[in-house]
N, CA and C atoms as an extended XYZ file, in Angstrom:
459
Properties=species:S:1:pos:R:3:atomname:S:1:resname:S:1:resid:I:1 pbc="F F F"
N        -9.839       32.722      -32.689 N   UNK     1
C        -9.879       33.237      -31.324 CA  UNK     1
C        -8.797       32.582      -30.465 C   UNK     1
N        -8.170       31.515      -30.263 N   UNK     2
C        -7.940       30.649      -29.709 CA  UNK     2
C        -6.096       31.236      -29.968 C   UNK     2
N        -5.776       31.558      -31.234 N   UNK     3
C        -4.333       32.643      -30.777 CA  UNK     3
C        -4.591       33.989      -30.351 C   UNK     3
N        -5.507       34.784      -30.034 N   UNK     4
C        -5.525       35.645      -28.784 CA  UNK     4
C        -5.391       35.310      -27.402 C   UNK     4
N        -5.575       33.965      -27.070 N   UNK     5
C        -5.781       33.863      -25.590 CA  UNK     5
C        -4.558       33.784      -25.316 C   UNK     5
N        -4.607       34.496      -23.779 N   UNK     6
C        -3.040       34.840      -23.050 CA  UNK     6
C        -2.705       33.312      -22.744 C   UNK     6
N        -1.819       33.075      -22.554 N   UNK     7
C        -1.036       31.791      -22.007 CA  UNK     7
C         0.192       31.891      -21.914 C   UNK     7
N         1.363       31.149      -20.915 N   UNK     8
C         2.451       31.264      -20.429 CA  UNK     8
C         3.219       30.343      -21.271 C   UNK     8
N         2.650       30.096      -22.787 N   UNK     9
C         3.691       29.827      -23.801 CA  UNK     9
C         4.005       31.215      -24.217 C   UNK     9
N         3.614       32.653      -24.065 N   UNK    10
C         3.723       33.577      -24.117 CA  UNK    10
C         4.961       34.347      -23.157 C   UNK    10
N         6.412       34.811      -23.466 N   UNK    11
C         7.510       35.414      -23.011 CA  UNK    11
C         6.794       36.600      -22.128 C   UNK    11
N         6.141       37.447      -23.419 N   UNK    12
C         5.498       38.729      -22.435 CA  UNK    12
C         4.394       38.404      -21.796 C   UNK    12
N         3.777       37.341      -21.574 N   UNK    13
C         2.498       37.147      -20.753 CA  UNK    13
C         3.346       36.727      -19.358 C   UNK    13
N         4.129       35.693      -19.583 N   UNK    14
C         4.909       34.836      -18.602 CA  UNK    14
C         5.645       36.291      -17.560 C   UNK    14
N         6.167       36.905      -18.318 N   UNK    15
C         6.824       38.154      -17.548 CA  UNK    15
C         5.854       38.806      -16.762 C   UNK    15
N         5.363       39.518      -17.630 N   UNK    16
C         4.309       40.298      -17.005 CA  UNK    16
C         3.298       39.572      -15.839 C   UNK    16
N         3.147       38.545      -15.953 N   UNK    17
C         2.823       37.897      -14.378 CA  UNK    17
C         3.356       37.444      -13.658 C   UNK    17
N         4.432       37.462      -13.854 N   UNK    18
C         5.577       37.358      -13.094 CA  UNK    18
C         5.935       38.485      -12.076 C   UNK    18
N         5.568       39.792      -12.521 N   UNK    19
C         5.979       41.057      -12.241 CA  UNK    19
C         4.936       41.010      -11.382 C   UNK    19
N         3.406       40.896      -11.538 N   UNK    20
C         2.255       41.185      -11.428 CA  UNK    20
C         2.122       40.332       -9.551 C   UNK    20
N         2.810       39.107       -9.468 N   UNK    21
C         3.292       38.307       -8.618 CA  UNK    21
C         4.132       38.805       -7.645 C   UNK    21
N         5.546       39.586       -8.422 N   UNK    22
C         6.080       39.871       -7.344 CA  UNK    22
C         5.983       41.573       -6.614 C   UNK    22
N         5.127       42.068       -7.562 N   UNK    23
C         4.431       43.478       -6.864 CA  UNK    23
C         3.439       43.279       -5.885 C   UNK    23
N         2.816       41.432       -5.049 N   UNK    24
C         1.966       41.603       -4.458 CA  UNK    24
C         2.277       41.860       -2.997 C   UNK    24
N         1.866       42.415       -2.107 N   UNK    25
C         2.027       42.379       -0.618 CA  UNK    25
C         1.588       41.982        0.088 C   UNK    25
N         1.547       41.194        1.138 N   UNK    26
C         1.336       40.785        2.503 CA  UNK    26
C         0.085       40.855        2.887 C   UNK    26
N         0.261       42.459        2.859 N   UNK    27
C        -0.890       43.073        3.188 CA  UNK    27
C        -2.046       43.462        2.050 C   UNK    27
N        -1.959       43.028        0.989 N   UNK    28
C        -3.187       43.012        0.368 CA  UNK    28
C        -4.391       42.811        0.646 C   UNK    28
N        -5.572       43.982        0.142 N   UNK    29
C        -6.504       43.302        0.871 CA  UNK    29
C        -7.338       42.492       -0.416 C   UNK    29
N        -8.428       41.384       -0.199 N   UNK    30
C        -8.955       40.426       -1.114 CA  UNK    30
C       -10.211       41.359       -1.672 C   UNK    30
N       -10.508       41.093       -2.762 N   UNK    31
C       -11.901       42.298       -3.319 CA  UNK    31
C       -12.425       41.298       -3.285 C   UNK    31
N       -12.711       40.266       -3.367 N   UNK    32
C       -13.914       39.054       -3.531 CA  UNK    32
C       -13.264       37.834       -2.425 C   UNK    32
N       -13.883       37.212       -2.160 N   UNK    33
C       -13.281       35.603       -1.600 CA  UNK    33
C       -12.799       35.988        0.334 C   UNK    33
N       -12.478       34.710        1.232 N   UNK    34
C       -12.012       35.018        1.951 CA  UNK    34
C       -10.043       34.429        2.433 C   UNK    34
N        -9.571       34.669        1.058 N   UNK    35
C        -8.316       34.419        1.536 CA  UNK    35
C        -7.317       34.891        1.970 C   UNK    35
N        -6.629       35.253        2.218 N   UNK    36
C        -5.688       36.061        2.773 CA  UNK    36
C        -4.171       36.745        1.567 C   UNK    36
N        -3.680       37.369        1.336 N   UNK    37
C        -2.939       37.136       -0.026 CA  UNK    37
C        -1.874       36.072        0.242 C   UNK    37
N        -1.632       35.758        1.810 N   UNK    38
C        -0.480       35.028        2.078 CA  UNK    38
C        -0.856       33.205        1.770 C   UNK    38
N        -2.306       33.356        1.857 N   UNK    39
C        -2.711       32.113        1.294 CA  UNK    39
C        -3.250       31.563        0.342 C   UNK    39
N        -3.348       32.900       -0.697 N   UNK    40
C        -3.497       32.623       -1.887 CA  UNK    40
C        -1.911       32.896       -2.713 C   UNK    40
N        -1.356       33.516       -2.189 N   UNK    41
C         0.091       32.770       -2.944 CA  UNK    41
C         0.700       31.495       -2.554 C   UNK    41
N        -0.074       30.989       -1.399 N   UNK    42
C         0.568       29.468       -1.051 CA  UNK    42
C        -0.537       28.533       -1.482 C   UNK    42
N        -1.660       28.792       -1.952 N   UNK    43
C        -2.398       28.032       -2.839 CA  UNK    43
C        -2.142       28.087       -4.485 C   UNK    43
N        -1.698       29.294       -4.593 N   UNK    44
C        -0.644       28.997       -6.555 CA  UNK    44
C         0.325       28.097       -6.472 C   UNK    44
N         1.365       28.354       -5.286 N   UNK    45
C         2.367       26.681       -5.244 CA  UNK    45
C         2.154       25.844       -5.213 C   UNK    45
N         1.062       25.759       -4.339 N   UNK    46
C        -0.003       24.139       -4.515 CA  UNK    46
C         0.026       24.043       -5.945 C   UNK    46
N        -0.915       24.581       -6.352 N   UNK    47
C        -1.843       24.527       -7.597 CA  UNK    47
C        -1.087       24.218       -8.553 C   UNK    47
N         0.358       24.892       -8.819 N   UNK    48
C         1.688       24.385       -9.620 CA  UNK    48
C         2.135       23.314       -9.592 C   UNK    48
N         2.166       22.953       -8.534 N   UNK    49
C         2.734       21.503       -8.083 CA  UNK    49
C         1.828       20.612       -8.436 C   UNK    49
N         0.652       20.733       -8.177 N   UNK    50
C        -0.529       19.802       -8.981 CA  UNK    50
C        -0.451       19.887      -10.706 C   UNK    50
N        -0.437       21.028      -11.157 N   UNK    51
C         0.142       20.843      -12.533 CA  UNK    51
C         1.696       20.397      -12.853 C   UNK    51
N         2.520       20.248      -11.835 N   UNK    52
C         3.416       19.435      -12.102 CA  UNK    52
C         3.862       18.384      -12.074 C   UNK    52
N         2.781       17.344      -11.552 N   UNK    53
C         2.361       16.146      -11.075 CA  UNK    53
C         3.228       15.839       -9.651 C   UNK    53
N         3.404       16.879       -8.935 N   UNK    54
C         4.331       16.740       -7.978 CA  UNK    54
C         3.500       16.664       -6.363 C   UNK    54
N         2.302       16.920       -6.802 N   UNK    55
C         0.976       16.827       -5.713 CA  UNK    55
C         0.158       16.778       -6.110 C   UNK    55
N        -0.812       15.714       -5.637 N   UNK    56
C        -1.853       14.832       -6.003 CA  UNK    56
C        -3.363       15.326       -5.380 C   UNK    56
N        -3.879       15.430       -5.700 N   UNK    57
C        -5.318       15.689       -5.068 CA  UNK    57
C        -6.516       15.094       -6.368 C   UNK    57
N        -7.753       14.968       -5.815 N   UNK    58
C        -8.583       13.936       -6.126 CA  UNK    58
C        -9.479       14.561       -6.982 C   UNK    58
N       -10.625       14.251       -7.984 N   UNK    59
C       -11.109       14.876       -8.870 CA  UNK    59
C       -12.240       15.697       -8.053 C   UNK    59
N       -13.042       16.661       -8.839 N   UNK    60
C       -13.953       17.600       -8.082 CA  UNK    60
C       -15.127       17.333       -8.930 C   UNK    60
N       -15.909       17.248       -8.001 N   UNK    61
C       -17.185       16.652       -8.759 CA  UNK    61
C       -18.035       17.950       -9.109 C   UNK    61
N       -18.842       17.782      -10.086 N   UNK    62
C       -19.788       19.139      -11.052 CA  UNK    62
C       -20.088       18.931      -12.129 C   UNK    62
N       -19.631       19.632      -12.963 N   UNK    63
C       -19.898       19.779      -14.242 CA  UNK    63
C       -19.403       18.662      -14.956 C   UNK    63
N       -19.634       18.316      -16.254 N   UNK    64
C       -18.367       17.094      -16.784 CA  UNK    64
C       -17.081       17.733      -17.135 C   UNK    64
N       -15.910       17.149      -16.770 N   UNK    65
C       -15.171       18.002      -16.936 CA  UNK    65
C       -14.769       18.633      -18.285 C   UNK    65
N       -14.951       18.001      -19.636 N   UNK    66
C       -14.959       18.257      -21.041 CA  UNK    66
C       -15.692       19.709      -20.920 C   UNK    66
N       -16.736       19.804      -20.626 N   UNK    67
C       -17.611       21.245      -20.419 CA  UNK    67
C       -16.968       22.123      -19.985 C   UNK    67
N       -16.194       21.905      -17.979 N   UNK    68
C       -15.308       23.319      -17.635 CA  UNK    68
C       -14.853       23.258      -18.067 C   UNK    68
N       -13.777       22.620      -18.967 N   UNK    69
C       -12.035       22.561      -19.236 CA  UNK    69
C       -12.690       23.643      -20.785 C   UNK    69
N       -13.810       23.254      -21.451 N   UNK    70
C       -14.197       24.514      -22.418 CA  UNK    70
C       -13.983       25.764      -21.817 C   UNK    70
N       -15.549       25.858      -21.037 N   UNK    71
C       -15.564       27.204      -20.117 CA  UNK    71
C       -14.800       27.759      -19.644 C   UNK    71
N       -13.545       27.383      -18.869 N   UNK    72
C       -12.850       28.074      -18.250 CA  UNK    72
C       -11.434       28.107      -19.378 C   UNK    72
N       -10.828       26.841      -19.783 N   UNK    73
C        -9.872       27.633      -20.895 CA  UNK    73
C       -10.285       27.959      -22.367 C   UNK    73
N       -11.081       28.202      -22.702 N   UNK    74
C       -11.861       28.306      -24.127 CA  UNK    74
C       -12.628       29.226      -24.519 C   UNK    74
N       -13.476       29.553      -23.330 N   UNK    75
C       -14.410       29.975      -23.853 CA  UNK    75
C       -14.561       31.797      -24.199 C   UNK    75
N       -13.388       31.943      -23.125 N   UNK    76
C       -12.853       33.475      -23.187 CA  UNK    76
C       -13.688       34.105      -22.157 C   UNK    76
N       -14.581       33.405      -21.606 N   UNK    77
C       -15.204       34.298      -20.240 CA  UNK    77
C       -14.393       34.185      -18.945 C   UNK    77
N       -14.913       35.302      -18.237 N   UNK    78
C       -13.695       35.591      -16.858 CA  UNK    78
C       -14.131       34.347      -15.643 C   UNK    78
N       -13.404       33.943      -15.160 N   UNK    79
C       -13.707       32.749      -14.333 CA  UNK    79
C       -14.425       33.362      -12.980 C   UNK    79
N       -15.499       32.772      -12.775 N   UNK    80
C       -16.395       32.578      -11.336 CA  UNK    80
C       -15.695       33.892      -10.378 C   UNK    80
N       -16.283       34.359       -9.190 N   UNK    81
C       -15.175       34.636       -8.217 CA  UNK    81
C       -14.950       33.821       -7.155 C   UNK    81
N       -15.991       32.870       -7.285 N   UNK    82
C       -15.784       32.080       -5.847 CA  UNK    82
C       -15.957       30.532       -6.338 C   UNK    82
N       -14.957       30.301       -7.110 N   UNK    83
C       -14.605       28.691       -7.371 CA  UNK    83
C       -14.027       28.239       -6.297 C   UNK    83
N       -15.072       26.681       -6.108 N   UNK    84
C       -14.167       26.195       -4.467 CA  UNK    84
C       -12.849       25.498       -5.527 C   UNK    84
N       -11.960       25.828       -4.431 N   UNK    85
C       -11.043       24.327       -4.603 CA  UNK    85
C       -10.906       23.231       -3.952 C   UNK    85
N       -10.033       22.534       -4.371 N   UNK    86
C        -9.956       20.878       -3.976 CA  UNK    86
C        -9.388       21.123       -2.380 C   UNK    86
N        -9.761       19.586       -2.030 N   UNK    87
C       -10.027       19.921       -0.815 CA  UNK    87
C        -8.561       19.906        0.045 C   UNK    87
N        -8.000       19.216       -0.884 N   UNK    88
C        -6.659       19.243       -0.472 CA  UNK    88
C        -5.569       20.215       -0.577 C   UNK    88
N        -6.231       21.138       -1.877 N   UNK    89
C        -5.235       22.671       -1.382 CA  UNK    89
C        -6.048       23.262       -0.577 C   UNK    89
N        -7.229       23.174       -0.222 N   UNK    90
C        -7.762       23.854        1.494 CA  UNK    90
C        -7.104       23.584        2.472 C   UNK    90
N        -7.094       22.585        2.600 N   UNK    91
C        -5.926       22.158        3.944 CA  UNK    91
C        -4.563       22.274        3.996 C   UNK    91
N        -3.996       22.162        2.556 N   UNK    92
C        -2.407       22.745        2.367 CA  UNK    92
C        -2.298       24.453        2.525 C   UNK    92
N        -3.611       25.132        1.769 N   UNK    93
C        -3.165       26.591        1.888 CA  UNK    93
C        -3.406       26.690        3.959 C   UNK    93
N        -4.137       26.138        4.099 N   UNK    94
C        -4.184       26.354        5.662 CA  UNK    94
C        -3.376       25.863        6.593 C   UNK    94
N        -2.074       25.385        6.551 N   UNK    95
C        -1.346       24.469        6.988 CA  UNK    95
C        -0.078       25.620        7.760 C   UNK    95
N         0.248       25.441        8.885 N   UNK    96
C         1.103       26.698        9.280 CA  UNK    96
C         2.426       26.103        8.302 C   UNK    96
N         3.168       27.632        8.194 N   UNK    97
C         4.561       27.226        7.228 CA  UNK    97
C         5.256       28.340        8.080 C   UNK    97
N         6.871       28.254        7.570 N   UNK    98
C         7.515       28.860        8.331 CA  UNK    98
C         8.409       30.130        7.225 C   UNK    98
N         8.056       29.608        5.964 N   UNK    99
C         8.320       30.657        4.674 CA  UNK    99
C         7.653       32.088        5.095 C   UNK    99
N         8.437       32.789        4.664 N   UNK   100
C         8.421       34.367        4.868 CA  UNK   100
C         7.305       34.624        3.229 C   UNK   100
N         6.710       35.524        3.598 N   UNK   101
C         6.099       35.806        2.566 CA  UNK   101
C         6.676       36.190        0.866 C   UNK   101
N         7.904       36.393        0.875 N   UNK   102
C         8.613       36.766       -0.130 CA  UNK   102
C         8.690       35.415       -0.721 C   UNK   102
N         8.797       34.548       -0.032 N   UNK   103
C         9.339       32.858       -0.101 CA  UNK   103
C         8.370       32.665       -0.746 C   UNK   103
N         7.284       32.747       -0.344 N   UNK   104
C         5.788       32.083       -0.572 CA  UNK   104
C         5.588       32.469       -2.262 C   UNK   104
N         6.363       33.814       -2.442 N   UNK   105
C         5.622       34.408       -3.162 CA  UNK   105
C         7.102       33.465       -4.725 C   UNK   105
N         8.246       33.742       -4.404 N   UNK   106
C         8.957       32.706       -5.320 CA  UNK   106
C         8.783       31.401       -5.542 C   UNK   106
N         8.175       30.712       -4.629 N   UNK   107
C         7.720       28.991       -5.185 CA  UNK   107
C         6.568       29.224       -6.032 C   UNK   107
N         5.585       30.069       -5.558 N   UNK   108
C         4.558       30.248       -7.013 CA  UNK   108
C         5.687       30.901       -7.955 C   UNK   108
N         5.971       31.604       -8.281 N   UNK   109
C         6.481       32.020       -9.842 CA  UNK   109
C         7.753       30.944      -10.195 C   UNK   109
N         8.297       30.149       -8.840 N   UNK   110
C         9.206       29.138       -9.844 CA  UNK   110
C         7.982       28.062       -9.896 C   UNK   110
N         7.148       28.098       -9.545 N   UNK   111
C         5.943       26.715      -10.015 CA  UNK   111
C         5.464       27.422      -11.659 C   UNK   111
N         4.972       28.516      -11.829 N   UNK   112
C         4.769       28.809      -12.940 CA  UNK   112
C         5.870       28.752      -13.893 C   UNK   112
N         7.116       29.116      -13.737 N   UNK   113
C         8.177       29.451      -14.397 CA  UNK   113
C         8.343       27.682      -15.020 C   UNK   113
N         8.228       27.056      -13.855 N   UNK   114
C         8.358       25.251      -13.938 CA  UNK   114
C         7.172       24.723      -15.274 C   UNK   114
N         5.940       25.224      -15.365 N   UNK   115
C         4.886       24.945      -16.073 CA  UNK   115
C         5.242       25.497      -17.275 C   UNK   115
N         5.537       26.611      -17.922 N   UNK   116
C         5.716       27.353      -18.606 CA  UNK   116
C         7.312       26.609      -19.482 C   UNK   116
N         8.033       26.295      -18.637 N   UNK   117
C         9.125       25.701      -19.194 CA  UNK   117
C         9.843       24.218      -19.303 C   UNK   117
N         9.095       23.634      -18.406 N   UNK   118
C         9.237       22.468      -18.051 CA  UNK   118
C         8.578       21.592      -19.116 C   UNK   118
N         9.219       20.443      -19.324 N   UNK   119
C         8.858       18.737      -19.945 CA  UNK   119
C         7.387       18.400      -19.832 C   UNK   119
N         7.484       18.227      -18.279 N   UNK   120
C         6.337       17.356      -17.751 CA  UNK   120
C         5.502       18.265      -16.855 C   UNK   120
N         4.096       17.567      -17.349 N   UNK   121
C         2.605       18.245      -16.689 CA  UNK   121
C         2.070       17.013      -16.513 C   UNK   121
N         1.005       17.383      -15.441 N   UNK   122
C         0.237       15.978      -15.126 CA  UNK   122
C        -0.590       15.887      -16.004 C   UNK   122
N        -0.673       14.826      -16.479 N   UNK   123
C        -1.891       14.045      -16.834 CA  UNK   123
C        -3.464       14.937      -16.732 C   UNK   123
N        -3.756       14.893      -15.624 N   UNK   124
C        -5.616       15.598      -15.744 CA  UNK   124
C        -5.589       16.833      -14.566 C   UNK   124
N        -6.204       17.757      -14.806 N   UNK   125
C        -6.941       18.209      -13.823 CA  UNK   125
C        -8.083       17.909      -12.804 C   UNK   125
N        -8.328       18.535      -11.828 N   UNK   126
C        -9.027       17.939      -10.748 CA  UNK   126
C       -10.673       18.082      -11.539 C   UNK   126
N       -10.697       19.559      -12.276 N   UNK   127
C       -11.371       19.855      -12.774 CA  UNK   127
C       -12.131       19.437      -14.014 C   UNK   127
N       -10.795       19.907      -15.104 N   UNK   128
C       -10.917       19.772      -16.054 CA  UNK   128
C       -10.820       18.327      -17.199 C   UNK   128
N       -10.403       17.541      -16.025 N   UNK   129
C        -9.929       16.281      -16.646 CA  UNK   129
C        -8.807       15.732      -17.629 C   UNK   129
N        -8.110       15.387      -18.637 N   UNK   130
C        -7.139       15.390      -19.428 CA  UNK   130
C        -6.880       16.764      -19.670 C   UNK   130
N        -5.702       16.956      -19.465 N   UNK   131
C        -4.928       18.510      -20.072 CA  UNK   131
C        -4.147       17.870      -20.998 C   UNK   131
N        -3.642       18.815      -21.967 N   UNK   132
C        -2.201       18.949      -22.937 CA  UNK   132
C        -1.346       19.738      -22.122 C   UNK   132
N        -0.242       20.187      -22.738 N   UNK   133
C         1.154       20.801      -22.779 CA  UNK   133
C         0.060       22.169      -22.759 C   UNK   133
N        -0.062       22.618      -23.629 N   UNK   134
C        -0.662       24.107      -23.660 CA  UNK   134
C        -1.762       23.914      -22.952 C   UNK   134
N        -2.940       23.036      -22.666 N   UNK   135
C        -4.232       23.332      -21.429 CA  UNK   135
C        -3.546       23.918      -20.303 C   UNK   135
N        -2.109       23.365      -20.061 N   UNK   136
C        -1.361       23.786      -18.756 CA  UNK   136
C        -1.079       25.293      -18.550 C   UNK   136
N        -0.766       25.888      -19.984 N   UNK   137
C         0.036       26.624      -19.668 CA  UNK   137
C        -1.150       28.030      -20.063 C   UNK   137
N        -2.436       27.595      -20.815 N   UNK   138
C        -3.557       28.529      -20.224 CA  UNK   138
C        -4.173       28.524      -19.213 C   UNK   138
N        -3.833       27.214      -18.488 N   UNK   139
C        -4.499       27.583      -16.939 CA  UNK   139
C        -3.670       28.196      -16.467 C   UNK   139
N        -2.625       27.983      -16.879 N   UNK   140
C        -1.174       28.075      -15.324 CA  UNK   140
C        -1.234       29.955      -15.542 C   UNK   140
N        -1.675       30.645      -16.601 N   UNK   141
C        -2.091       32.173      -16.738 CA  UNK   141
C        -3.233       32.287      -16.039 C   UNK   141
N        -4.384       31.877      -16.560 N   UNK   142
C        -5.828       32.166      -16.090 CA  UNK   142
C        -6.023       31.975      -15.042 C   UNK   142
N        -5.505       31.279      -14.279 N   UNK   143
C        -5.412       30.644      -12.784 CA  UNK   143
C        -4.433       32.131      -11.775 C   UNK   143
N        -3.708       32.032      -12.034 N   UNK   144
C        -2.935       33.192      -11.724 CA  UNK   144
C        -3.506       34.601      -12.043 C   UNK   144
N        -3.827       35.129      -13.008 N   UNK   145
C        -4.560       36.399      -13.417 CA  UNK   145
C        -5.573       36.300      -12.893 C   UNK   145
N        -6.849       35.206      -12.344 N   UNK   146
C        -7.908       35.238      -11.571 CA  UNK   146
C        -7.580       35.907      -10.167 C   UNK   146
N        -6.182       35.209       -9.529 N   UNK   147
C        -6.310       35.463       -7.849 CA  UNK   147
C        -5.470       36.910       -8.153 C   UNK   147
N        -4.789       37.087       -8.773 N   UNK   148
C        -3.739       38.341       -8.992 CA  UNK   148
C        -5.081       39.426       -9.106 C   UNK   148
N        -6.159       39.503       -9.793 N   UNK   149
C        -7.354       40.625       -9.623 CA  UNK   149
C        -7.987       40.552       -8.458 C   UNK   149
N        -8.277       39.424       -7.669 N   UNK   150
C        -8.556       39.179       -6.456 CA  UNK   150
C        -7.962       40.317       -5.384 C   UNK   150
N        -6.796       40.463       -6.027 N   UNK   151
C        -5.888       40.938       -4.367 CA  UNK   151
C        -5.661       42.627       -5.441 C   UNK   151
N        -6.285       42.815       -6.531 N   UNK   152
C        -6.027       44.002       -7.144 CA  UNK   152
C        -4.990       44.161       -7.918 C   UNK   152
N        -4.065       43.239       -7.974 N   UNK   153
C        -2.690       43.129       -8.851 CA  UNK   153
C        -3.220       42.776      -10.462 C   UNK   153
C-alpha cells in the first residue's frame, strides 16, 4: 500500500498540485472551516517553512504523536476537516501582509517546490513528532490536497 500513496517525491503529483495551487482564487469560497483562501494559502507558507526548519512553532498536544503521524500519513484515510493548527500559524495566517494574493499563492508552491526538492527538513512535526525525508514530502501533498478540497480545487 505504502507505494500507492501520493507524495511530492512524485514529478506528476508535485505538478499537478502545483497547478491545483495556482488555479486557486481570491475569491474562493471555503466548503468546510472558517478560512479565507487568502489565509489558507498564507498558512501553506507557514506550514512549509515549518517543514523547512525555517519557522519554529511548539508541539500540539493529543494524541501520541507515533499514532497521528500513522493516521494521517499511513493510514490512507482522508484527514479531519477541522484540524486545529498550531498556535503560531494562527497568528501568522492572521497577521496583516502586504503580498498580493498571487504572491501568497508562489511562496506556498516555492515552500512545497523547497520540500519536495530540497536537502533539509526539520527534524519533528508539531504533530507528528520525528519525520524522515519522505514523512515530509507525504505531508507536504496531504497537507496541501486537504486545504486545496477545502476551497474546491
Amino acid at each position: 500500500m505504502e507505494g500507492t500513496m501520493k507524495s511530492l517525491a512524485s514529478i506528476e503529483v508535485l505538478s499537478d498540485t502545483r497547478g491545483r495551487l495556482l488555479r486557486l482564487r481570491a475569491e474562493d469560497q471555503a466548503r468546510w472551516g472558517t478560512m479565507t483562501a487568502v489565509q489558507m494559502v498564507r498558512h501553506l507558507g507557514c506550514a512549509y517553512e515549518v517543514a523547512l526548519g525555517e519557522r519554529t512553532v511548539g508541539p500540539m498536544k493529543g494524541l501520541p504523536p507515533a499514532l497521528m503521524k500513522w493516521a494521517a500519513l499511513r493510514s490512507g484515510l482522508r484527514w479531519a476537516k477541522n484540524i486545529s493548527t498550531t498556535p503560531e500559524l494562527k497568528r501568522a495566517m492572521m497577521e496583516p501582509s502586504d503580498d498580493e494574493f498571487d504572491g501568497l499563492v508562489a511562496r506556498a508552491v516555492a515552500g512545497m517546490e523547497a520540500v519536495a526538492n530540497g536537502p533539509r527538513c526539520a527534524p519533528s512535526h508539531p504533530m507528528f513528532g520525528p519525520m524522515t525525508k519522505a514523512d515530509w514530502m507525504r505531508w507536504g501533498y496531504l497537507h496541501a490536497d486537504h486545504h486545496l478540497r477545502q476551497f474546491g480545487r
